[in-house]
C-alpha positions in Angstrom: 0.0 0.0 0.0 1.4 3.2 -1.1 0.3 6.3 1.6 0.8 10.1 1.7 3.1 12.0 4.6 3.2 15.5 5.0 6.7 15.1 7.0 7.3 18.3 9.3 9.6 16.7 11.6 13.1 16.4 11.7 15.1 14.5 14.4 18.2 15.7 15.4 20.6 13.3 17.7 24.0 12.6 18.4 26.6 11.3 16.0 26.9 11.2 12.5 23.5 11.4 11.2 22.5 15.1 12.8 25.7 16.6 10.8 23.8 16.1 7.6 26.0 18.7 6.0 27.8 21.5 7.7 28.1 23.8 4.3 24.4 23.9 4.2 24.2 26.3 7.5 21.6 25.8 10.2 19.0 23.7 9.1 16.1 25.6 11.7 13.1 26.9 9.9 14.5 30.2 8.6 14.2 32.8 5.3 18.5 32.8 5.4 19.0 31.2 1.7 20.4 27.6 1.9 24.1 27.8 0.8 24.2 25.5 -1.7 26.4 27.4 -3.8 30.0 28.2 -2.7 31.9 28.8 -6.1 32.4 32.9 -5.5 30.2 35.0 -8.2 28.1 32.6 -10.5 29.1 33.3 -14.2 26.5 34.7 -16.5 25.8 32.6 -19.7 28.6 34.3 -22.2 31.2 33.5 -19.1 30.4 29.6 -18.9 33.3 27.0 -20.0 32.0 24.4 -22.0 33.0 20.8 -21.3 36.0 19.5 -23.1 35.5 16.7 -25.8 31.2 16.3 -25.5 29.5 14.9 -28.0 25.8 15.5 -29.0 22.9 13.1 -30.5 19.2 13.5 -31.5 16.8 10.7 -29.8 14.1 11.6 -31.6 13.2 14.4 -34.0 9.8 16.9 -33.8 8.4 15.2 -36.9 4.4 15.6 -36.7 4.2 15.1 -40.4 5.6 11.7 -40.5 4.4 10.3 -36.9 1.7 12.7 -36.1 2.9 13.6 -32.8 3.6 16.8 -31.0 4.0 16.8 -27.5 6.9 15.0 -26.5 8.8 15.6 -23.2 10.4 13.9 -20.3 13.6 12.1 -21.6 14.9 9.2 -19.4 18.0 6.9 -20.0 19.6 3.6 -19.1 21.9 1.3 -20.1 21.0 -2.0 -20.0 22.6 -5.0 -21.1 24.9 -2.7 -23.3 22.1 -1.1 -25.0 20.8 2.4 -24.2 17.3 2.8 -23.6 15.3 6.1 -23.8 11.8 7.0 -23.1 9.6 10.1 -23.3 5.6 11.5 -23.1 4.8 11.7 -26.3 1.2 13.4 -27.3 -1.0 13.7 -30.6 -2.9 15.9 -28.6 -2.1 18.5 -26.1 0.3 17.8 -23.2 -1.3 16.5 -19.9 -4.0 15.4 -21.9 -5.9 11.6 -21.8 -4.1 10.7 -25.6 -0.8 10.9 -23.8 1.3 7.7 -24.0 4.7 6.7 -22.7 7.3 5.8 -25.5 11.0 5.4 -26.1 13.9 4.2 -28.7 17.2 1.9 -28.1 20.5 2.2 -29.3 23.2 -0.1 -30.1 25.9 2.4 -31.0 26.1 4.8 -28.2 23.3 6.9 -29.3 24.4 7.6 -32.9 21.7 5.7 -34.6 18.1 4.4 -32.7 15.4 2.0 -33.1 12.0 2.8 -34.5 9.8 3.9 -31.0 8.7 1.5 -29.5 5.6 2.2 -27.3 5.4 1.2 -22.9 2.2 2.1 -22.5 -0.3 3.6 -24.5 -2.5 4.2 -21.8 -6.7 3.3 -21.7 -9.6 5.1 -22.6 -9.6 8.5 -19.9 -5.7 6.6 -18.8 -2.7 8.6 -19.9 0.5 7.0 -19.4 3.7 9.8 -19.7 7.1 10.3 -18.9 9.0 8.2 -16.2 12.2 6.6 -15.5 14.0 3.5 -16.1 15.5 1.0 -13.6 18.2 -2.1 -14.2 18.2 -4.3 -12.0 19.0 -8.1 -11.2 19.1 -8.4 -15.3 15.2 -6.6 -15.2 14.3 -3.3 -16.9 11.7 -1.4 -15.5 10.3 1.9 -16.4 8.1 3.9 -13.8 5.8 6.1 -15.1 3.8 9.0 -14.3 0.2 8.7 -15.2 -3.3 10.1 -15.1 -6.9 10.5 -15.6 -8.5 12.6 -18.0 -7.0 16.5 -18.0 -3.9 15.6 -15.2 -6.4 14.3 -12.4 -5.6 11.9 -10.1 -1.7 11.6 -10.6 0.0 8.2 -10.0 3.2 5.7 -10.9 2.5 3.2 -12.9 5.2 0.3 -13.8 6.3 -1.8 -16.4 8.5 -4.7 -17.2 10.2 -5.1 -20.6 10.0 -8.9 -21.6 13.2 -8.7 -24.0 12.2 -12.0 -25.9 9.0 -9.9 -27.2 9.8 -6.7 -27.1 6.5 -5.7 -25.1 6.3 -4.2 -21.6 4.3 -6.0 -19.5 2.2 -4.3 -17.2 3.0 -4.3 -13.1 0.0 -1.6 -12.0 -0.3 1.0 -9.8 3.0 0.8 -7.5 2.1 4.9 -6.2 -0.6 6.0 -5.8 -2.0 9.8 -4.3 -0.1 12.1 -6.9 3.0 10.9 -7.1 5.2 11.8 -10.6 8.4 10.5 -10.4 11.4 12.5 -11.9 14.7 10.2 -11.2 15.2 6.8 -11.6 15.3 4.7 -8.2 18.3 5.0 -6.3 19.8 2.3 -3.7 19.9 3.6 0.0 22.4 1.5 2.4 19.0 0.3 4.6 18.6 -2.0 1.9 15.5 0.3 0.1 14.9 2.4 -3.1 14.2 6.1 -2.8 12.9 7.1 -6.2 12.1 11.9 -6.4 9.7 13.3 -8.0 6.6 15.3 -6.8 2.9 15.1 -5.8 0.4 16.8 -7.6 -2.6 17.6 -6.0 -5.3 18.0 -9.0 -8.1 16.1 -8.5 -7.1 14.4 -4.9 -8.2 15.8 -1.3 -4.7 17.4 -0.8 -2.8 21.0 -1.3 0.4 21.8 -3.2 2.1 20.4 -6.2 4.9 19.4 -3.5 8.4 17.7 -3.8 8.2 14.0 -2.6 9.8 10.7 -2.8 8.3 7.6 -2.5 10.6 4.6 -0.5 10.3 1.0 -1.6 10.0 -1.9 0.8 13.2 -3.4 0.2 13.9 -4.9 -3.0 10.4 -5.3 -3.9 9.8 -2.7 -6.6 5.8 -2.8 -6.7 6.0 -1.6 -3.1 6.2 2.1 -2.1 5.7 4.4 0.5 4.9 8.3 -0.2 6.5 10.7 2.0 5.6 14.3 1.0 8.0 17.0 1.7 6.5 20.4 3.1 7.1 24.2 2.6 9.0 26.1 5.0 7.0 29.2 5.8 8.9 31.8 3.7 8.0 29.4 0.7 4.4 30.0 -0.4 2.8 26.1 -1.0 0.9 27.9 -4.5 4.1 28.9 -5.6 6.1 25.4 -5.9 6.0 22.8 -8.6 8.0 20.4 -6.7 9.5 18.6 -9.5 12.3 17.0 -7.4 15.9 15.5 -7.7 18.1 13.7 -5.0 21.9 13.2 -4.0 21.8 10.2 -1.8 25.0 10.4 0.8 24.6 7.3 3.4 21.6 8.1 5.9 21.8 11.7 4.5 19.9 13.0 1.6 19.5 16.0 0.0 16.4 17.0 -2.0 16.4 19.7 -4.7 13.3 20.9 -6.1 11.9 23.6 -9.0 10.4 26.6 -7.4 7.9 28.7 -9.4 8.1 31.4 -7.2 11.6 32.3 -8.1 14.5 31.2 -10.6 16.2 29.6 -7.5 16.8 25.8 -6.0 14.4 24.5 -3.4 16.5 22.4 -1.2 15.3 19.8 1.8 17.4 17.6 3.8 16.8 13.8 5.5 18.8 12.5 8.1 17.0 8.7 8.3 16.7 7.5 4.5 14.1 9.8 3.2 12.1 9.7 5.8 11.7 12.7 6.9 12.3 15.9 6.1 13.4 19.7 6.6 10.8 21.8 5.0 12.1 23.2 1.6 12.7 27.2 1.5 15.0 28.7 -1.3 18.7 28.3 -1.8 21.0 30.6 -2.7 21.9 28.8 -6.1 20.1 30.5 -9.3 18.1 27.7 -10.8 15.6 27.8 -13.9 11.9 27.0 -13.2 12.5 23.2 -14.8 13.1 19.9 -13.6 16.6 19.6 -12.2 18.8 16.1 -12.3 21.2 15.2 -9.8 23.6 12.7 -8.5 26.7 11.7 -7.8 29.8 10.7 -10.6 32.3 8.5 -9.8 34.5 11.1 -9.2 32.9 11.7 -5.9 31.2 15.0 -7.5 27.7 16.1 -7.1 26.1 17.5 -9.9 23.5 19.3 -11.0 21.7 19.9 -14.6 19.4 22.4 -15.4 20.2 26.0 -16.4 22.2 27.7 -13.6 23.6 31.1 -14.7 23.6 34.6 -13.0 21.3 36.0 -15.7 18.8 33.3 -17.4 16.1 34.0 -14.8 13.5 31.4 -15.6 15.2 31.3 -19.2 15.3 27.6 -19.9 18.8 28.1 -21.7 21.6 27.6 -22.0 21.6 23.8 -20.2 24.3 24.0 -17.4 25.8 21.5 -15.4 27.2 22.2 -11.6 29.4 20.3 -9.9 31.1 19.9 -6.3 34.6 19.1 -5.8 35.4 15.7 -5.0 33.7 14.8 -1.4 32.0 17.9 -0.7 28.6 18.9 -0.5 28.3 22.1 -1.9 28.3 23.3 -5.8 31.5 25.3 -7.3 31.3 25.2 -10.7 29.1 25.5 -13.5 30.2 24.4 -16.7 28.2 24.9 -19.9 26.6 22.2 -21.8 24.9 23.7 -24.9 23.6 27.4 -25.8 20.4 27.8 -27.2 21.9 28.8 -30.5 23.7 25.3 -31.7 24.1 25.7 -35.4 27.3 23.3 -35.3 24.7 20.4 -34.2 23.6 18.3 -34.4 20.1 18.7 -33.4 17.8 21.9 -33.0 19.2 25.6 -32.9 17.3 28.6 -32.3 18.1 32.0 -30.3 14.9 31.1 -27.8 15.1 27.2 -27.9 14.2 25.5 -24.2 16.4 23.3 -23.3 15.1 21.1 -20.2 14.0 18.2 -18.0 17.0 16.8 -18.3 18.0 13.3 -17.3 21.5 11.9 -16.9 23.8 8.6 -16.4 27.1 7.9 -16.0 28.8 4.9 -18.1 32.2 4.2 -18.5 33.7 7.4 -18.1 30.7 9.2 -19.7 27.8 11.2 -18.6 24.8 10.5 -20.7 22.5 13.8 -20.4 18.9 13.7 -22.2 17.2 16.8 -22.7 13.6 18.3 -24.3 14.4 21.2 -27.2 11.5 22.9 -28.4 13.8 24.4 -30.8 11.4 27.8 -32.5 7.9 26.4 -31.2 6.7 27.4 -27.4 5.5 25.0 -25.1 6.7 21.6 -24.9 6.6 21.1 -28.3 10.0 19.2 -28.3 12.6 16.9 -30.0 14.7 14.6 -27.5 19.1 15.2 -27.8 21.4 13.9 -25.5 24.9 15.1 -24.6 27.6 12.8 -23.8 30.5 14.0 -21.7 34.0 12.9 -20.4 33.4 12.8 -16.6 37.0 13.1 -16.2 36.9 16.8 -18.0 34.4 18.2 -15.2 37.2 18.5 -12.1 36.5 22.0 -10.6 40.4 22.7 -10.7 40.7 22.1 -14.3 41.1 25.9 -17.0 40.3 26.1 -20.1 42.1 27.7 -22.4 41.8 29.0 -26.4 44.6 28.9 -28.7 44.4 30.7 -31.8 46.3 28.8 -35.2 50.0 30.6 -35.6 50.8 28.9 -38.9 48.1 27.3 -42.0 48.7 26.4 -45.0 48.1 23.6 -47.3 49.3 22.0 -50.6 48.5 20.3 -53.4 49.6 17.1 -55.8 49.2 18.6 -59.0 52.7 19.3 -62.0 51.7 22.8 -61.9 51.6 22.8 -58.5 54.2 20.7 -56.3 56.0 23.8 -55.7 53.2 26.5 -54.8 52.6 27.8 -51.7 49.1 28.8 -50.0 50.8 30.5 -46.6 48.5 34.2 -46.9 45.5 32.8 -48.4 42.2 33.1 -46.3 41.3 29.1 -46.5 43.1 26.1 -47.0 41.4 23.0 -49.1 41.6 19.1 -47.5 41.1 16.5 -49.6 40.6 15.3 -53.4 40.9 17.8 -56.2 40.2 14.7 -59.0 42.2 11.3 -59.5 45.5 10.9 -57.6 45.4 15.3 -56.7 45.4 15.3 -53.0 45.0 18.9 -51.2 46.7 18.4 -47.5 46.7 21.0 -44.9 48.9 21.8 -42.2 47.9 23.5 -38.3 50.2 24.5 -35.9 49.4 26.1 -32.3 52.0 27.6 -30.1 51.2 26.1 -26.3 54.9 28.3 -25.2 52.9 30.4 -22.7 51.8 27.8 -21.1 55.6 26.7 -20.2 55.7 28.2 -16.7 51.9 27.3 -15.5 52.2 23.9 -12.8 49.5 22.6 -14.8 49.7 19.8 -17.6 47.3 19.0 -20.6 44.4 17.0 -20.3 42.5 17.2 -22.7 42.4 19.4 -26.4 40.0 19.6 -29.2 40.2 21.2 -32.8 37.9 23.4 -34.2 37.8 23.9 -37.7 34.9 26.1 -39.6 34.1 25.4 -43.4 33.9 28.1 -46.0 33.5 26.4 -48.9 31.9 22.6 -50.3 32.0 24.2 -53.8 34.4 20.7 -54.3 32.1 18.9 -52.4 30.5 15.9 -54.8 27.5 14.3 -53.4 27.7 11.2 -55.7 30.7 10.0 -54.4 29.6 9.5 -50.9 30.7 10.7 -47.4 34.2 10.5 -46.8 36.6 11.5 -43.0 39.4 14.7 -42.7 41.5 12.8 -41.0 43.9 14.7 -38.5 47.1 13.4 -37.8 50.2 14.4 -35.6 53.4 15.0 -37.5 56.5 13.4 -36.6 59.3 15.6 -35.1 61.0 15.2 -38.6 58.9 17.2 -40.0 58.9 20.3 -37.3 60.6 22.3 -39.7 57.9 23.8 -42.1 57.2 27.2 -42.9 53.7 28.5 -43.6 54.9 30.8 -46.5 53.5 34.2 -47.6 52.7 33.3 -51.6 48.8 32.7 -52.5 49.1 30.1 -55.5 52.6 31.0 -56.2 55.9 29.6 -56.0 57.5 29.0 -52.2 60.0 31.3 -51.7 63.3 30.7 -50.1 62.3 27.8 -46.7 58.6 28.1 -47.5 56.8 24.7 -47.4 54.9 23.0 -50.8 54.2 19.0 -51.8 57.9 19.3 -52.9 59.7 20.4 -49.9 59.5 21.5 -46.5 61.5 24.0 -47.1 61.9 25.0 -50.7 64.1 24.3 -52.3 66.5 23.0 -49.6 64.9 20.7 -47.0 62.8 18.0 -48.5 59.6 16.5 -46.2 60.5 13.1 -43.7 58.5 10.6 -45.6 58.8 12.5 -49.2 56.8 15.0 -51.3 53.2 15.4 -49.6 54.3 13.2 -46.6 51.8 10.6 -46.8 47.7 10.3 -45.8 48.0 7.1 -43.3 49.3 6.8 -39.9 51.4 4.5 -41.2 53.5 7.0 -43.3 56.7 8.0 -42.6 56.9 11.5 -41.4 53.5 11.0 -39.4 53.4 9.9 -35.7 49.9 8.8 -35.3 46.4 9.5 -36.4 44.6 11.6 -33.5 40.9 11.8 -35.0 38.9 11.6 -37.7 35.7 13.5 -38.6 33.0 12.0 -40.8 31.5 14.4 -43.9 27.9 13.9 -44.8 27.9 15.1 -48.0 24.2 16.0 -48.1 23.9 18.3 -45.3 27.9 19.7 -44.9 27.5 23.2 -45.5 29.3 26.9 -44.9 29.4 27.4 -41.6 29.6 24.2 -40.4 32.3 23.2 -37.7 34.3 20.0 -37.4 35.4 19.5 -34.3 38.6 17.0 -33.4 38.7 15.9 -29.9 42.6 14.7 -28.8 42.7 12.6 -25.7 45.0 9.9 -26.8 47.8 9.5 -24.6 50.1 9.9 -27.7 48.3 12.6 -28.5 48.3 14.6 -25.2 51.9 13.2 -24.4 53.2 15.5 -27.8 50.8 18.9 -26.7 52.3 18.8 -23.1 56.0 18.6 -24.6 55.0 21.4 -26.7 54.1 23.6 -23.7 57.5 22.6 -22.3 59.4 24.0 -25.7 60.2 20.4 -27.4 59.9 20.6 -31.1 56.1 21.4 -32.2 55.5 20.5 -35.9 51.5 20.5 -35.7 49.2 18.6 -37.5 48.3 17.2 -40.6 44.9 17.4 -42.5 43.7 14.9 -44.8 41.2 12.6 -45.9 40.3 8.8 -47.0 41.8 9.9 -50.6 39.6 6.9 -51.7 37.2 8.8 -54.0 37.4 8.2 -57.9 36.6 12.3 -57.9 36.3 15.3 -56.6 35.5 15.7 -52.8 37.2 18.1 -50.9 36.2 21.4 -48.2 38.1 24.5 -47.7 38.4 25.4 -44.2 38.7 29.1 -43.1 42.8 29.8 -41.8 44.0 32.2 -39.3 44.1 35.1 -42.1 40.1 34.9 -42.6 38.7 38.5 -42.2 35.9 36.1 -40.3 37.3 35.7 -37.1 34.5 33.0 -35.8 35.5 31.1 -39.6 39.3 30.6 -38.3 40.9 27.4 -36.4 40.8 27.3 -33.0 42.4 24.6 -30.8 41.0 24.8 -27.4 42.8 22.9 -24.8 41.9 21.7 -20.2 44.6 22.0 -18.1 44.9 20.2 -14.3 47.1 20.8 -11.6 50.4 18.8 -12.0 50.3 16.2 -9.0 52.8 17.3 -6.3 53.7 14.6 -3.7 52.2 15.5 -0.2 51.0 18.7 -0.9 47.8 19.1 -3.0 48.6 22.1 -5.3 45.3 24.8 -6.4 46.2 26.6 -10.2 43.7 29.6 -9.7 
C-alpha cells in the first residue's frame, strides 16, 4: 500500500547522522538562503566553459508530419545489457491530456543511430500513461511512469517490465498512488531500500500543493512504495512550488532539490534517516531555472546538477548548465556549460529562444549521458529529445580552459603545376581530393609556449575547424573523413609561407619540400595520408562528412585525448619541437571531394581554427597544489 506523509519533523541526535552537512548552514526553519552554492560569483551565460570533448545526438526528432505527434517531453535513460534505452511522453494531442502515451527508442551504438519507438504504454480510454524513469536491476528493466486520468487528475506511478524475448512491456500496476510523478530513476539507500524523487500533484485528490516527494520501496520489492511528501518552509508559499524533485543520496543523508515557481532559485530539503523525513524546503541561494533539475553523484565523488544555472537566465530555460562539487563535498563550485540555445554546429535543434530542459542523466564508463527536451522555435513543450555525452574526467573544478588561436596554416596540393606553390597568406586552406590521384593536405600549428611556466599539464584538447567552402564537395561520391594526424618531429621544420598560389620562396613549405628548395619532407613529397606513413606519428581523429547536409558554416570539431596525443601537446608547452598537424582525408574517391576550411588570415574571425585545450594541476607529492 502506497500512503501520503506530509513530513514536518526532523530529528536531530547525536553522532553522524545530525551533521547532515555543515556547508548547508543551520537547518532551523529560517528565510537565510540555503548555501548550496559556494563557487564565488556565479558566471552569467557568455562567461560559462563548455566541457572539453562532448559529443551531442538526437533521440528523436519533432516530426508531426511523418508520426503525427507533438507533445513530447520527459527524456529518461539507461543502459541496460549494453544497449541504451530512452523513453519520453509523447502526445498527438495537447500535453497532460488523456491521448498521452509513454514511448522510447534503443541504441546499439552509443546513441548515434536508434530504433524505430517502440511504445510502454499507450495508456486506456480516460488513462494517460507519460514520462517516467528507467531501472536495471537483477538483469530486469523497469520503467516507472507517471500517469493520469482525463486532463492531469488523479496523478499516480505506474510500472512496467520489458519482456526482452517480445519486445512488449508487461504491465506491473499502480505501485504509487495519491499524486505521485516521479522525476529520477530509483536510487539504492544502504538500509537496503529504493528512494525514487519526484513530486505530488494535488489535481483532483483531497490534498494542497504540487509538493516535492519521494516515494521509499519496501526493500527490493519494486511494486511496493511508501509516499512521503516533503512540506514548505514558511517563507516558501505552497501555491508557488512545482515540486518537480531530484536527490543526491550520501549514506543516511539526503539531499532534495526541487523547481520553485516562485523564483528562478533551487528549493532544497534535507533527510537524516533515509528519506524519511524531512526539513521543509525554503529557497537556496543557487540561481536555478523553473524546470526539472537532475542530480547525483559521478564516480569522481562529485555532485552534480543539470538544469540551467547562470547569474542572468532568470526562468530562461537556456543555455543547459551542469554544476558540480569538488570531489567529497557537499556544496556546488562550478558550473560548466553544456549547450547554448543557439547550436548551429549540431547536431540537433538551434534557435536563439530554444528550451532546453528536463534533463536526465547517467554515468557509463567514463561518460555522462545527459537527455534533454528542445523545443527548438515552437513554445510549449513542443520538443525533439538530444542527449549530450560528456567525459566525466573533464568536469574537475580545478581544471582551466584555455583558447589557442592557429599561428601557422597552409596547405598543398599534388598537382605538375603545382608541387612547388605555396598557399601560406591565403584566407582558407582545401583538404582532400581535387580529381584522381590530386590530394589537397593542410597543415595546423598552435603555439602552447605560454603555457611553459603554468604547474599545470594538458588534459584534454580539441580542434575546431569552420568550413567556407563545399563548392568541391560531390554528393555522388559518398561521405568521406578529414583525417587529423600528428606529424612526426621530422617534419617540425615547415614554414607556412607568404605566396597565394605561387611559388615558395626561399624555406617556405609546398608538396615538394619543406622548405623549398632546400629541406625535402621526412616521408617524401606530400608526406603521406596514413598513420602508417613516414613522417607521421599517429592519427589523432577523424571526422566523418555527410555530404548531403555539410555546409558553410559548419564546424568540425577533433577531440585529442590519446595518450600519444596529449603526451606531444604537453611537450609542446615545455618547448620540445612542435611540428603540428596534418589534415587529410580517406583519398579513396574516384573524384572530386574536398572542403576549404577558413585559416588564421580569414577577415571572419569565428570562420578561423581554433584549438582549445583543459589543463589540471600537476600532481605534487604531499602537498595538494590549487592553479587559480
Amino acid at each position: 500500500m502506497s500512503f501520503i506523509r506530509d513530513s514536518f519533523s526532523f530529528k536531530y541526535a547525536c553522532g553522524s547522522a545530525v551533521t547532515l552537512l555543515a556547508i548547508f548552514s543551520a537547518l532551523s526553519v529560517s528565510a537565510d538562503p540555503i548555501q548550496l552554492w559556494t563557487g564565488g560569483t556565479v558566471p552569467a551565460s557568455a562567461e560559462l566553459e563548455a566541457v572539453t570533448g562532448m559529443t551531442f545526438r538526437v533521440i528523436k526528432e519533432y516530426e508531426p508530419e511523418m508520426d503525427g505527434y507533438s507533445f513530447l517531453h520527459g527524456v529518461a535513460l539507461c543502459w541496460h545489457k549494453e544497449r541504451l534505452y530512452s523513453s519520453f511522453g509523447h502526445n498527438k494531442g495537447a500535453e497532460n491530456t488523456a491521448s498521452e502515451e509513454a514511448r522510447g527508442r534503443y541504441s546499439d551504438d552509443d546513441g548515434a543511430t536508434w530504433s524505430d519507438v517502440f511504445t510502454i504504454s499507450p495508456g486506456d480510454g480516460n488513462l494517460a500513461v507519460s514520462h517516467g524513469v528507467f531501472l536495471s536491476e537483477g538483469g530486469t528493466l523497469w520503467s516507472f511512469n507517471g500517469a493520469f486520468t482525463n486532463d492531469f487528475q488523479q496523478t499516480h506511478t505506474r510500472a512496467y517490465i520489458l519482456n526482452e524475448s517480445t519486445g512488449a512491456w508487461q504491465p506491473q500496476g499502480v505501485v504509487v498512488a495519491d499524486g505521485f510523478w516521479p522525476m529520477q530513476k530509483p536510487l539504492k539507500m544502504d538500509d537496503g531500500n529504493w528512494i525514487m524523487s519526484g513530486m505530488r500533484a494535488d489535481k483532483g485528490l483531497p490534498v494542497t500543493g504540487d509538493l516535492p516527494a519521494v516515494a521509499i520501496s519496501h526493500g527490493d520489492d519494486l511494486t511496493q512504495w511508501d509516499l512521503v511528501v516533503i512540506p514548505c518552509d514558511p517563507s516558501v508559499s505552497v501555491s508557488s512550488v512545482w515540486g518537480e524533485s531530484t536527490v543526491i543520496v550520501d549514506g543516511s543523508n539526503i539531499c532534495n532539490i526541487s523547481r520553485w515557481g516562485g523564483s528562478a532559485y533551487a528549493l532544497a530539503s534535507f533527510s537524516t534517516d533515509y528519506g524519511r523525513t524531512w526539513t521543509p524546503t525554503r529557497a537556496s541561494n543557487m540561481p536555478m531555472t523553473t524546470s526539472k533539475p537532475y542530480t547525483g553523484m559521478l564516480s569522481t565523488g562529485q555532485r552534480y546538477l543539470v538544469c540551467t544555472t547562470t547569474a542572468d537566465s532568470g526562468s530562461k530555460r537556456y543555455p543547459l548548465t551542469i554544476a558540480v562539487s569538488e570531489p567529497g563535498e557537499s556544496s556546488f563550485s562550478k558550473v560548466f556549460l553544456i549547450r547554448h540555445a543557439l547550436f548551429p554546429e549540431g547536431p540537433g535543434e538551434s534557435d536563439a529562444n530554444a528550451a532546453l530542459s528536463y534533463p536526465y542523466a547517467v554515468e557509463k564508463d567514463g561518460k555522462l549521458y545527459v537527455g534533454y527536451s528542445n523545443n527548438g522555435d515552437r513554445s510549449g513543450n513542443i520538443n525533439s529529445a538530444e542527449m549530450a555525452v560528456i567525459p566525466v574526467a573533464f568536469l574537475d573544478v580545478l581544471n582551466k580552459s584555455a583558447i589557442f588561436p592557429a599561428v601557422d596554416d597552409t596547405f598543398f596540393y599534388n598537382d605538375p603545376a603545382w608541387l612547388t606553390a605555396n598557399w601560406g597568406v591565403r584566407s582558407d586552406m582545401a583538404v582532400g581530393f581535387n580529381g584522381v590521384d590530386k590530394p589537397y593536405r593542410g597543415l595546423l600549428r598552435f603555439d602552447l609556449s605560454s603555457l611553459r611556466t603554468e604547474c599545470s599539464i594538458v588534459k584534454s584538447c580539441e580542434i575546431k575547424l569552420t568550413v567556407t567552402s563545399t563548392d568541391k564537395v560531390t554528393p555522388a561520391l559518398g561521405d568521406f573523413d578529414v583525417k587529423l594526424f600528428l606529424l612526426d618531429n621530422a617534419n617540425s621544420g615547415w614554414v607556412q609561407g607568404t605566396k597565394n598560389a605561387a611559388v615558395a620562396g626561399i624555406g617556405e613549405s609546398c608538396w615538394s619540400y619543406r622548405e623549398y628548395d632546400t629541406a625535402g619532407w621526412s616521408g617524401g613529397p606530400g608526406i603521406g595520408s596514413s598513420a602508417s606513413s613516414a613522417g607521421i606519428r599517429t592519427l589523432l581523429n577523424s571526422v566523418t562528412i555527410d555530404v548531403d547536409t555539410i555546409a558553410v558554416g559548419s564546424t568540425l570539431t577533433f577531440i585529442i585525448d590519446s595518450p600519444e596525443g596529449l603526451s606531444a601537446l604537453n611537450d609542446w608547452t615545455q618547448g620540445s619541437p612542435n611540428p603540428g598537424f596534418l589534415l587529410t582525408t580517406d583519398e579513396s574517391s574516384a573524384g572530386r571531394n574536398a572542403l576549404f576550411f577558413g585559416t588564421h588570415e580569414n577577415s571572419n574571425e569565428s570562420s578561423r581554427p581554433v584549438l582549445r585545450i583543459v589543463t589540471a594541476p600537476k600532481a605534487v607529492v604531499g602537498t595538494r597544489l590549487f592553479v587559480k
